[in-house]
C-alpha positions as CSV (number, residue, x, y, z in Angstrom):
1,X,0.0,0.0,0.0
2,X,2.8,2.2,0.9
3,X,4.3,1.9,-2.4
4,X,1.0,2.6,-4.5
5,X,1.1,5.7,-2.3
6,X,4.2,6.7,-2.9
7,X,3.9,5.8,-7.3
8,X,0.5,8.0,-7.2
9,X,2.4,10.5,-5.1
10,X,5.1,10.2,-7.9
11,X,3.1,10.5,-10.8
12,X,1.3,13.9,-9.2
13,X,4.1,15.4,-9.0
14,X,5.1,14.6,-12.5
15,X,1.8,15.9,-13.9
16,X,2.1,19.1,-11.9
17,X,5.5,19.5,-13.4
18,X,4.1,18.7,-16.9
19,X,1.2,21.1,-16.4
20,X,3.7,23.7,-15.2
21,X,6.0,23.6,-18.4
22,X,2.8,23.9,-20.4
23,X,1.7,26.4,-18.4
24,X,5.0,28.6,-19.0
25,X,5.5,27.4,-22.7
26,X,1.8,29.1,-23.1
27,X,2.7,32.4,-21.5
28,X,6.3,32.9,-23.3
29,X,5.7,35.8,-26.3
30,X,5.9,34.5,-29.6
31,X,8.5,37.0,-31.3
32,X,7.5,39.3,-34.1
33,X,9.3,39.7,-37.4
34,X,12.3,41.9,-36.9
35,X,12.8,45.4,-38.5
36,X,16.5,46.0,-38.9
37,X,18.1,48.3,-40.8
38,X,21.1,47.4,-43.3
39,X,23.0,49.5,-45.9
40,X,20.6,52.6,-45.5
41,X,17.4,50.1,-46.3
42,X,14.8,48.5,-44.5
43,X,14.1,45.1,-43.5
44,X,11.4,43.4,-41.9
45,X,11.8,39.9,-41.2
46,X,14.8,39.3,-43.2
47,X,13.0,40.8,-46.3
48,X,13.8,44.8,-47.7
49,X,10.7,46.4,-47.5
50,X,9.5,50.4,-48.8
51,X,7.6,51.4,-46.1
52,X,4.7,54.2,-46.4
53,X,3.7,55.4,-43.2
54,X,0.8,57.6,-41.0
55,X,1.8,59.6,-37.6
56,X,-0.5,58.0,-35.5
57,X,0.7,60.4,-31.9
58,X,-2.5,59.6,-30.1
59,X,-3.2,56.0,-31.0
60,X,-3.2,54.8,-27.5
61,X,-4.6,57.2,-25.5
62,X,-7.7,55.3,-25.0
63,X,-8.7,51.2,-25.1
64,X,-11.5,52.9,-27.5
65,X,-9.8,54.2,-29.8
66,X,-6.7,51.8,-29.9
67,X,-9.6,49.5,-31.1
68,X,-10.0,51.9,-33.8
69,X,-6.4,51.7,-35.1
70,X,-6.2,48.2,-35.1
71,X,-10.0,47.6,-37.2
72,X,-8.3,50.0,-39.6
73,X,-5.0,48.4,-40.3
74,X,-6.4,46.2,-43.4
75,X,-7.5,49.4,-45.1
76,X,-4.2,51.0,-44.6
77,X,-2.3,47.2,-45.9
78,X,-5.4,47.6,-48.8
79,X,-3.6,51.4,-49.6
80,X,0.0,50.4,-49.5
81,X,0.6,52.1,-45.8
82,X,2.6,49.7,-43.9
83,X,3.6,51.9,-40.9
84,X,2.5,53.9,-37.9
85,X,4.0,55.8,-35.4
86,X,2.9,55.7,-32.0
87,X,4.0,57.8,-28.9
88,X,3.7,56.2,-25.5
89,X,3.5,59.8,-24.2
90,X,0.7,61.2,-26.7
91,X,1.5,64.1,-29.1
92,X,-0.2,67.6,-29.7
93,X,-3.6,66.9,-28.1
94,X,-5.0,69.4,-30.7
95,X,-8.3,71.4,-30.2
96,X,-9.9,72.4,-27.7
97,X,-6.7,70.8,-25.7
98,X,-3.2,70.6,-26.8
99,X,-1.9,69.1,-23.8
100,X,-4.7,66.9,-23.4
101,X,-2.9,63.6,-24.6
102,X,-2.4,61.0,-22.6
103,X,1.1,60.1,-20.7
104,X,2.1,56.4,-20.8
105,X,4.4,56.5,-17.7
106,X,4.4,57.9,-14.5
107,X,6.4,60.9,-12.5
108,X,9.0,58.1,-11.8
109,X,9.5,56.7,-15.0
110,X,7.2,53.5,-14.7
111,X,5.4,52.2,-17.9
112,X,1.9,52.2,-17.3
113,X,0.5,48.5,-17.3
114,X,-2.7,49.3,-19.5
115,X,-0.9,51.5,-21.7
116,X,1.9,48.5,-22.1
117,X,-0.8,46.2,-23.1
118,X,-2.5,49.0,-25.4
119,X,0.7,48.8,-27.2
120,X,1.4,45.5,-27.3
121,X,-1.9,44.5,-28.9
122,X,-1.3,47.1,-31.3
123,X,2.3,46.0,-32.4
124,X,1.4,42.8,-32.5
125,X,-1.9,43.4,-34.8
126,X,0.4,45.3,-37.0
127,X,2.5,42.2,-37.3
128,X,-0.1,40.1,-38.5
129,X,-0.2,42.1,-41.5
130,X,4.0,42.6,-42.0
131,X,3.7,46.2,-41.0
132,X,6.3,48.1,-38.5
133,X,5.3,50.4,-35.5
134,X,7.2,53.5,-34.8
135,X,7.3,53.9,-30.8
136,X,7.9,57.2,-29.6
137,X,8.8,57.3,-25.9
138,X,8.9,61.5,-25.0
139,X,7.4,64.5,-26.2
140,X,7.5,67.9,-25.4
141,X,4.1,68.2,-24.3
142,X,4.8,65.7,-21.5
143,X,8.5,65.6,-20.5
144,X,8.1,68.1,-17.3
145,X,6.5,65.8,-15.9
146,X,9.3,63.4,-15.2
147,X,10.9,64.1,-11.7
148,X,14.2,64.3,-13.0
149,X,17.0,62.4,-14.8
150,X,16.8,58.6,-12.9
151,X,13.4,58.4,-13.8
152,X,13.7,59.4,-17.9
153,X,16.5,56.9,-17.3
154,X,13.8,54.2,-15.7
155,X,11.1,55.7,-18.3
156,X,13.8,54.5,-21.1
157,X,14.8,51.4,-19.1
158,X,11.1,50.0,-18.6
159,X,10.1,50.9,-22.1
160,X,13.3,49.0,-23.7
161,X,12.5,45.9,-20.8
162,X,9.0,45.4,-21.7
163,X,9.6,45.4,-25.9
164,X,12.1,43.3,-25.6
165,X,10.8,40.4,-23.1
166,X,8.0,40.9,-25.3
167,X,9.3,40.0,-28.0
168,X,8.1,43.2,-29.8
169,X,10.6,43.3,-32.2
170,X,8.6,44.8,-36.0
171,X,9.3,48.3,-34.2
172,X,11.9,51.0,-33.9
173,X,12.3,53.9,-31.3
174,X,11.6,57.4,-31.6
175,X,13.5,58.1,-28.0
176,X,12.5,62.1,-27.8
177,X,10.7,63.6,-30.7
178,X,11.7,67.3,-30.8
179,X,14.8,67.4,-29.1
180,X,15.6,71.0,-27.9
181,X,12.4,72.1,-28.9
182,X,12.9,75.9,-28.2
183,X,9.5,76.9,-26.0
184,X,8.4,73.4,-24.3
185,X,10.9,71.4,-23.8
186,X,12.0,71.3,-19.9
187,X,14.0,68.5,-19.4
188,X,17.6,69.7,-19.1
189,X,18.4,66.1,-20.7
190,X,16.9,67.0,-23.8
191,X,18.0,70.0,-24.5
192,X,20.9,71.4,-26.0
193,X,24.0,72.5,-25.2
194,X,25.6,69.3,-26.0
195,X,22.9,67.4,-27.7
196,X,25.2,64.7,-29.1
197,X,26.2,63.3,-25.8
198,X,22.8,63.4,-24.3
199,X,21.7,62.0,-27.4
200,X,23.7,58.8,-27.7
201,X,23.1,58.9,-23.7
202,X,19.9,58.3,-24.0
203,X,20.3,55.7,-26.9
204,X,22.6,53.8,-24.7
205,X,20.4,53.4,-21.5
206,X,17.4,51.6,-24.1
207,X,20.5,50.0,-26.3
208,X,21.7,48.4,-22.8
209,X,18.9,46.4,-22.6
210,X,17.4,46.1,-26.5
211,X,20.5,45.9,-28.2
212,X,18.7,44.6,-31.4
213,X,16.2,47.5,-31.7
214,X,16.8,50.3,-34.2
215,X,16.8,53.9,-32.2
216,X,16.7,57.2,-32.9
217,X,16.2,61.1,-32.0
218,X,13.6,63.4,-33.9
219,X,15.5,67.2,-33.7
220,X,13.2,69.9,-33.4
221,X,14.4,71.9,-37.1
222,X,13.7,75.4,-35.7
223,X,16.7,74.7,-33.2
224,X,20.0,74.5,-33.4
225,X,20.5,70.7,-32.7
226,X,21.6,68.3,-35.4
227,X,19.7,64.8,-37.0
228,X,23.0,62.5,-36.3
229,X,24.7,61.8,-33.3
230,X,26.6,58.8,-32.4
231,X,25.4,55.5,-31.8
232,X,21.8,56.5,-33.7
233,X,20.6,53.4,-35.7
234,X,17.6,56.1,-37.8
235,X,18.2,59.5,-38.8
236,X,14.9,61.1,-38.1
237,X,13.8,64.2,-39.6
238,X,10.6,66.1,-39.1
239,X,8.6,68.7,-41.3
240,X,10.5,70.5,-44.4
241,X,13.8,69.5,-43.4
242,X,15.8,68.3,-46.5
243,X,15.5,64.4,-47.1
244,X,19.6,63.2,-46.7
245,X,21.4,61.3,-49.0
246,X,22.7,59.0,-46.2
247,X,21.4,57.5,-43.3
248,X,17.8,55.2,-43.3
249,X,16.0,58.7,-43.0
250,X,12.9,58.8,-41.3
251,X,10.3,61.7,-41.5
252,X,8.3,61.1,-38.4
253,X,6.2,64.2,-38.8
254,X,5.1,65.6,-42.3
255,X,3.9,69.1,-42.4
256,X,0.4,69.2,-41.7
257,X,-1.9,71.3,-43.7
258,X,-4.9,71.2,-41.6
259,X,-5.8,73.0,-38.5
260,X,-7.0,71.3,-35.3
261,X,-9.7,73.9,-35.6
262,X,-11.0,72.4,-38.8
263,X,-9.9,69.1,-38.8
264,X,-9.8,67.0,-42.3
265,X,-10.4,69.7,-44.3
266,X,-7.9,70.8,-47.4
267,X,-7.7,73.1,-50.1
268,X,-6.2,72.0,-53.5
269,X,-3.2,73.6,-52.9
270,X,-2.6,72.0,-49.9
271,X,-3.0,68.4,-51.2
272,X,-0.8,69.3,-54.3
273,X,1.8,70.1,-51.7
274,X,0.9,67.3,-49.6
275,X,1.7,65.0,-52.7
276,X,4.5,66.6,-54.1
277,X,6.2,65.8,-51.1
278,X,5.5,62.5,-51.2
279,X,6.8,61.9,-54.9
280,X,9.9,63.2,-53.2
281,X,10.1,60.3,-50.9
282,X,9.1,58.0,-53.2
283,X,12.0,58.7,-55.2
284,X,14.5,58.5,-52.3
285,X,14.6,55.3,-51.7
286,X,17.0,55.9,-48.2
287,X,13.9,57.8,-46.7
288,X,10.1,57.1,-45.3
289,X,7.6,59.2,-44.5
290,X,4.5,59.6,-42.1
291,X,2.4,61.2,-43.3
292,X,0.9,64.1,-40.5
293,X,-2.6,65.6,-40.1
294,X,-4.4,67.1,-37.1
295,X,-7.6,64.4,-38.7
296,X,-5.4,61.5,-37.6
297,X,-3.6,63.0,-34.5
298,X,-5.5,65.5,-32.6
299,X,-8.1,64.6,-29.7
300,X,-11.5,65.7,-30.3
301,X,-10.7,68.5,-32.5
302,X,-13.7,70.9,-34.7
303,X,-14.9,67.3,-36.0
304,X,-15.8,66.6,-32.3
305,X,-14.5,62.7,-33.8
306,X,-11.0,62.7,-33.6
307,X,-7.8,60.8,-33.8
308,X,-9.4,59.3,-36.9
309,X,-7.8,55.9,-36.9
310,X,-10.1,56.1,-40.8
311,X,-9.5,57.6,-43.8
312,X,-12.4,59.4,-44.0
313,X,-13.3,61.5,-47.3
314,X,-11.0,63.6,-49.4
315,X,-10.7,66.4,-47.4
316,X,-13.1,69.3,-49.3
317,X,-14.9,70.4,-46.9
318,X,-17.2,70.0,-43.6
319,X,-18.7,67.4,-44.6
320,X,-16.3,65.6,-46.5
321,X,-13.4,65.5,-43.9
322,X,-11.0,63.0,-44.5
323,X,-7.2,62.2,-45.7
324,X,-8.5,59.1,-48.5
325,X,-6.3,61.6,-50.9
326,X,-3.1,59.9,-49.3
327,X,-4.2,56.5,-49.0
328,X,-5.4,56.6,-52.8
329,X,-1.9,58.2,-53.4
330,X,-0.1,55.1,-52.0
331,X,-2.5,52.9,-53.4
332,X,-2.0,54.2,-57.0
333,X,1.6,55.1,-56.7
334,X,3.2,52.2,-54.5
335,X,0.7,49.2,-54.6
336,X,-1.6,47.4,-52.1
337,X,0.4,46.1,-48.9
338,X,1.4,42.3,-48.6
339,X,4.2,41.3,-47.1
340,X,6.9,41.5,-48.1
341,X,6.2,43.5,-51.0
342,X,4.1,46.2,-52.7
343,X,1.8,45.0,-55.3
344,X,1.8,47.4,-58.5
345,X,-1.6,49.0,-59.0
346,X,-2.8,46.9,-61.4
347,X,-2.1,43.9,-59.6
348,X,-4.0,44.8,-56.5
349,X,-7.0,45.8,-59.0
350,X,-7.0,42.4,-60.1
351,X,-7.5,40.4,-57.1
């Protein structure tokens, strides 16, 4: 008797063990294609890819509309765009509010749980369809309300931590966006004098712990700071600054043409310059763009509707608010999205 005790005792134990390896095999991440960068290109999984992009600053400032970034991610694949960029502390909140957006980490640098697992969802959804987050960590809007350099330093620390036990890897890493931006930035950290060293300083607290994720620094082009510094993997530009012949150049901030005010609406010489700029890009093939509107960004806005995860309409008017101009413009001009490669236009019309 004894002994039967001791073999069902025995093979307990093994089955709790069993069910405990399960348990852990179920909970381990499954890793996301990986965007690297080589020779100036981009690569997502091993594969170059052109990637066409939206500025998507809000995109997790609510479970809501999260939701309504990720049910739009076909459309954007179905138009060619196969990249957003995110900001874990929101962007220009817009109208009536430009502060309003939310902050993804606390005084002390933690990462918010629910914004962590906003973001995750998100990066993930976008890797079902071969596409590549941007994630912003700081903006101007937000960065006074660090206490002080440890906790940027935790902010950076946590940020780099969760992505990459994550396994969030179809991403790269917009550390500050604006650096030494002239009227809001506070933080002495991101401010010039001496923007290169607190540049790759910053770089090298994430890059401690996510070696294999691509980062860089936006520059704010009304200062005087530069777009290279060492140690960046991206050289990222903003608004009308000059597209560089070197470097895997990101534009992580078009000009926008609309006003938060009016949201969505353009006039035809606004969307001429909208897509003259982006026959630029296209034919520099170093560089990406994303493309920037208060429509996609702000928080409530004129349109009382806003960030519009949705194309919307083309932009003439009240009732016809929209950016469907670009989307159409990538469509025609770069080909439907799948992985890992633009389809022509004509080949997207025929399936």
């Amino acid at each position: 008797m004894t002994i039967e005790l001791r073999h069902d005792a025995l093979l307990l134990l093994f089955f709790a063990l069993a069910l405990t390896g399960m348990s852990r095999a179920a909970d381990e991440p499954a890793a996301t294609r990986e965007f690297e960068v080589r020779n100036d290109r981009a690569f997502l999984g091993g594969q170059q890819v052109d990637l066409w992009g939206l500025r998507c600053g809000n995109a997790l400032h609510s479970e809501a509309i999260t939701e309504r970034h990720i049910r739009n991610l076909d459309n954007m694949a179905a138009h060619g765009i196969n990249l957003i960029g995110v900001y874990i502390q929101g962007s220009n909140g817009g109208w009536p509010d430009a502060d309003a957006a939310l902050n993804g980490f606390t005084r002390d640098g933690k990462l918010k749980p629910v914004v962590a697992q906003r973001l995750e969802t998100l990066v993930r959804e976008a890797d079902r369809r071969g596409m590549v987050v941007m994630v912003g960590l700081f903006t101007q809007r937000k960065d006074q309300e660090f206490y002080d350099n440890a906790a940027i330093q935790q902010a950076i620390e946590e940020a780099a931590r969760f992505l990459s036990q994550r396994k969030l890897k179809n991403v790269f890493v917009d550390v500050i966006h604006e650096f030494s931006h002239p009227e809001r930035m506070d933080q002495e950290i991101f401010r010039e004098p001496d923007g290169e060293t607190k540049k790759s300083k910053l770089t090298a607290w994430f890059k401690a712990i996510a070696p294999d994720i691509e980062v860089g620094v936006c520059p704010d082009m009304t200062s005087d700071t530069g777009d290279t510094y060492p140690g960046m993997d991206v050289r990222i530009i903003q608004k009308e600054m000059p597209i560089p012949a070197t470097g895997f150049v990101v534009n992580v901030e078009a000009l926008r043409h609309d006003i938060y005010q009016n949201d969505g609406v353009f006039s035809r010489g606004d969307i001429d310059e909208i897509l003259a700029g982006c026959q630029r890009y296209l034919a520099a093939p170093n560089a990406v763009l994303l493309f920037h509107a208060c429509y996609i960004q702000g928080i409530t806005n004129y349109s009382g509707s806003a960030p519009h995860a949705e194309m919307g309409g083309y932009g003439t008017g009240a009732n016809d608010r929209g950016v469907r101009f670009y989307y159409e413009w990538v469509r025609d001009h770069v080909g439907r999205w799948q992985y890992p490669k633009h389809l022509p236009a004509a080949a997207s019309q025929g399936t």
